[in-house]
C-alpha positions in Angstrom: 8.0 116.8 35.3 10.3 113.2 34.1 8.1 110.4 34.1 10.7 108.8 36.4 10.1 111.4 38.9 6.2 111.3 38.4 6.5 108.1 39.2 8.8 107.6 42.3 6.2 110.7 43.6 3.2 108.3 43.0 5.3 105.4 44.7 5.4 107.5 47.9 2.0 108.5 48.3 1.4 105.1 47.3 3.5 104.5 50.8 2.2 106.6 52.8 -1.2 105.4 52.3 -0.3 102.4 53.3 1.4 103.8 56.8 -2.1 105.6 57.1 -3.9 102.2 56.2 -1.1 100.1 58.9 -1.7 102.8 62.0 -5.5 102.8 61.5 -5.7 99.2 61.4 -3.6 98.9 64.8 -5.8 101.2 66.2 -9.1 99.4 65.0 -7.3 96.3 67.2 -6.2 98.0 69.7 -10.5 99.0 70.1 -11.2 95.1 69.3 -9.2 94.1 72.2 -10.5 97.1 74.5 -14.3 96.6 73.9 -15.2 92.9 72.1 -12.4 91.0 73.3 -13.7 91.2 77.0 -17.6 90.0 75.8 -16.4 87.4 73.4 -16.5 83.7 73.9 -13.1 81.5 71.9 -14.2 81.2 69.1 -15.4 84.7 68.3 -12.1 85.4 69.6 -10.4 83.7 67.6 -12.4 84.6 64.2 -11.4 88.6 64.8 -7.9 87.7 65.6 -7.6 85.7 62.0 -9.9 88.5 60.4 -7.5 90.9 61.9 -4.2 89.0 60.7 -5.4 88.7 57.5 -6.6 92.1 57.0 -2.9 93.5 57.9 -1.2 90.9 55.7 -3.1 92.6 53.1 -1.7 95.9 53.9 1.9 94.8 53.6 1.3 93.3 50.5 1.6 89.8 51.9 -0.1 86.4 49.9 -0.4 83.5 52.3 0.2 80.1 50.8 -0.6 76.8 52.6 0.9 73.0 52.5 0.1 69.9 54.5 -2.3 72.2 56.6 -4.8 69.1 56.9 -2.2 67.2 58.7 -3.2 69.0 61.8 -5.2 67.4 64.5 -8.5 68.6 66.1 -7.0 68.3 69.5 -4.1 70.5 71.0 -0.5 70.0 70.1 3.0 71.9 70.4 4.0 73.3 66.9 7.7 74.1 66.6 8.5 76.9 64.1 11.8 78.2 62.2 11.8 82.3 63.1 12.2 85.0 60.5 10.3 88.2 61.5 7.8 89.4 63.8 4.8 89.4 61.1 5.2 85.3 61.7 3.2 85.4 64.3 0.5 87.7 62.7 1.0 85.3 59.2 0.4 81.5 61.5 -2.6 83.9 63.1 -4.5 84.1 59.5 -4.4 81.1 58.8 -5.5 79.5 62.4 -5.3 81.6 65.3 -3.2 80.3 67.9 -1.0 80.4 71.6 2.3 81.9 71.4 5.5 81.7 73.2 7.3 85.0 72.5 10.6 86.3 73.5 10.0 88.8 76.7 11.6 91.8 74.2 8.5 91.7 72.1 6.3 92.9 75.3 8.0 96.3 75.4 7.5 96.9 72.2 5.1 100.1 72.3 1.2 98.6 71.1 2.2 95.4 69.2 3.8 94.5 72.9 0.6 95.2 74.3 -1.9 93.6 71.7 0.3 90.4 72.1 0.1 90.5 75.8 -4.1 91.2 75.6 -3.9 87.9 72.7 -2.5 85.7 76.1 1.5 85.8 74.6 3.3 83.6 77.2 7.1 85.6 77.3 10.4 83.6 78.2 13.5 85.7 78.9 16.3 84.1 76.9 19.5 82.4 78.4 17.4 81.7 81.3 16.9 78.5 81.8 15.4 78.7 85.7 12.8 80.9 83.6 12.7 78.6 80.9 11.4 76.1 83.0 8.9 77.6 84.8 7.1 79.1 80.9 7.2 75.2 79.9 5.4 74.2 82.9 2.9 77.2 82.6 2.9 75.9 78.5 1.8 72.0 79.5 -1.3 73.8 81.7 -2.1 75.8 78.6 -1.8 72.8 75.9 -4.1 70.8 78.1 -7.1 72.6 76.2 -4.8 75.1 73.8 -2.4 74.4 70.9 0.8 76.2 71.5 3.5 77.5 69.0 7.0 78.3 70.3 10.1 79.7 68.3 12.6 77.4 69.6 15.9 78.9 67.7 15.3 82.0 70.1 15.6 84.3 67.6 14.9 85.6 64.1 17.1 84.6 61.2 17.1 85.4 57.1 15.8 82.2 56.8 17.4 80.1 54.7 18.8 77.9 57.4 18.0 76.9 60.7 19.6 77.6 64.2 19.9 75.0 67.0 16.4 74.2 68.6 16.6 74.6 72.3 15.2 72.1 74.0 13.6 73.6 77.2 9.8 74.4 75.9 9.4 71.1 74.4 9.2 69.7 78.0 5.8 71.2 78.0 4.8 68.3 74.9 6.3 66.1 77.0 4.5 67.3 80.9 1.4 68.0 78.8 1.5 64.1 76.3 0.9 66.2 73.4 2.3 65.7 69.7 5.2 68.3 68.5 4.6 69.0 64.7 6.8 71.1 63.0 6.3 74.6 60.5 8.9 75.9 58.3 8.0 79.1 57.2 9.7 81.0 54.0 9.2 84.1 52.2 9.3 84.5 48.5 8.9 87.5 46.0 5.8 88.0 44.0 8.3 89.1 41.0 11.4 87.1 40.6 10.0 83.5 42.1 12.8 83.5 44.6 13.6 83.7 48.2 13.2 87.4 49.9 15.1 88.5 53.3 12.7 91.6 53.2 10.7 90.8 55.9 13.7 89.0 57.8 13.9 91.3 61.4 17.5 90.4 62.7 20.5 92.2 64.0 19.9 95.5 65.4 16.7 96.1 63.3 13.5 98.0 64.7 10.3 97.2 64.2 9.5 100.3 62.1 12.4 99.7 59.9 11.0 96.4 59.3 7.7 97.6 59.2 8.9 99.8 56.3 11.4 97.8 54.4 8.0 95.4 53.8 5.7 98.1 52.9 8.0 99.2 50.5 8.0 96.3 48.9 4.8 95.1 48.6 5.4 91.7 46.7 5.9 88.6 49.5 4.5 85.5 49.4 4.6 83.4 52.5 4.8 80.4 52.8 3.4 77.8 55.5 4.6 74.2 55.6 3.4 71.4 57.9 5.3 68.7 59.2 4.3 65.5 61.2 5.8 64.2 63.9 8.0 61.5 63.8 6.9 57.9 63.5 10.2 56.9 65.2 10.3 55.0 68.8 7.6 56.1 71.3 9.1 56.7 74.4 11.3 59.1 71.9 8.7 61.7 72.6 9.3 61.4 76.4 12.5 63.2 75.4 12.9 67.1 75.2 16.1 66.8 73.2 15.2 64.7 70.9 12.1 66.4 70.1 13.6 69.5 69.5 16.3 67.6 67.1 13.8 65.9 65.2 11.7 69.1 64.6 14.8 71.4 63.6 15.9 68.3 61.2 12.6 68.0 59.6 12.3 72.2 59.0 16.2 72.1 57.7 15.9 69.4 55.3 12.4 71.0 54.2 14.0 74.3 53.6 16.9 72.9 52.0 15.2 71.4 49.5 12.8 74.0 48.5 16.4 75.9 47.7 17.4 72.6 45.6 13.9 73.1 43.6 14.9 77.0 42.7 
């Protein structure tokens, strides 16, 4: 037997482990949610989803890396991210678990639909903005005790830009008199130092070709950045638009020169 085929051999049971190790950890949360969700108070709540988070991030081979982290506030805000694959959600959850406003595709998606509906997932239906309306008023009631984190380009991109916020959730900062701060997220590879697309979920991508694209890698670093709000005018943050501007600005120029710094 070639060493080259030796080795692609151990590669896939080195693979397939990790499918075994991904399936029996979904099915661990889906028994979390069924029988110590229902007896556990927030904050034990919140300690198995994180536990949880991480564990999986460690399946897929994933390091977490935090900046500005401390800029947060004990009290509830809106945080406004960029969107580049599902595991975002399961990355901003190991580091501080966390309210999410997801697209209404991610609840049919067979268990991780479910789990996220269990974890209290608010889902929007996009291009509707009679619907859009109603999720940021049900958002304000939810950031009146909860912080919130919506994906406001309404989809997922490669990442290395930023779409057009829309404006609609950002009414709940505004119903609710909560601060927006801002996340730009980015991937990077372990072994070459630069930007990776492998865990990017766009086009026509399912979630098990994702799911394996990442696990055949195995060498991501994510990375979390923090931004602040703006200091500008106050009655500024009466406005939806401009809060939504402000926040995809902040995220563009933020990921624009991290690319500079390559």
């Amino acid at each position: 037997m070639s060493k080259k085929h030796s080795s692609n051999q151990s590669r896939n049971t080195s693979v397939a482990w990790c499918w075994f190790l991904v399936w029996a950890h979904v099915i661990a949360g889906l028994a979390t949610l069924a029988f110590k969700f229902p007896f556990a108070d927030p904050q034990r709540k919140d300690k198995l989803i994180q536990a949880w988070s991480k564990r999986l991030l460690n399946i897929f081979g994933i390091e977490l890396r935090l900046k500005n982290q401390s800029i947060l506030p004990n009290t509830p805000f809106l945080l406004a991210s960029n969107h580049i694959s599902w595991m975002d959600i399961h990355v901003i959850n190991a580091f501080n678990p966390i309210c999410f406003v997801a697209k209404s595709d991610v609840e049919g998606w067979p268990i991780f639909g479910w789990m996220a509906k269990q974890l209290g997932t608010v889902f929007i239906k996009r291009d509707n903005a009679r619907h859009g309306k109603k999720v940021a008023e049900d958002v304000s009631k939810v950031l009146a005790s909860h912080s919130v984190c919506i994906f406001p380009e309404g989809t997922s991109t490669p990442g290395e830009t930023v779409l057009p916020f829309r404006p609609n959730l950002f009414e709940s900062a505004v119903i609710a008199g909560v601060p927006v701060y801002s996340l730009a997220i980015s991937y990077w590879s372990s072994a070459s130092g630069e930007r990776s697309d492998v865990a990017a979920f766009v086009g026509e991508m399912g979630l098990l070709e994702s799911m394996a694209k990442i696990l055949n890698d195995r060498q991501l670093i994510v990375e979390l950045t923090f931004l602040p709000p703006s200091g500008g005018h106050p009655e500024a943050s009466r406005d939806r638009k401009w809060l939504a501007l402000h926040s995809q600005e902040a995220i563009s120029d933020h990921l624009k020169a991290e690319l500079r710094l390559m």
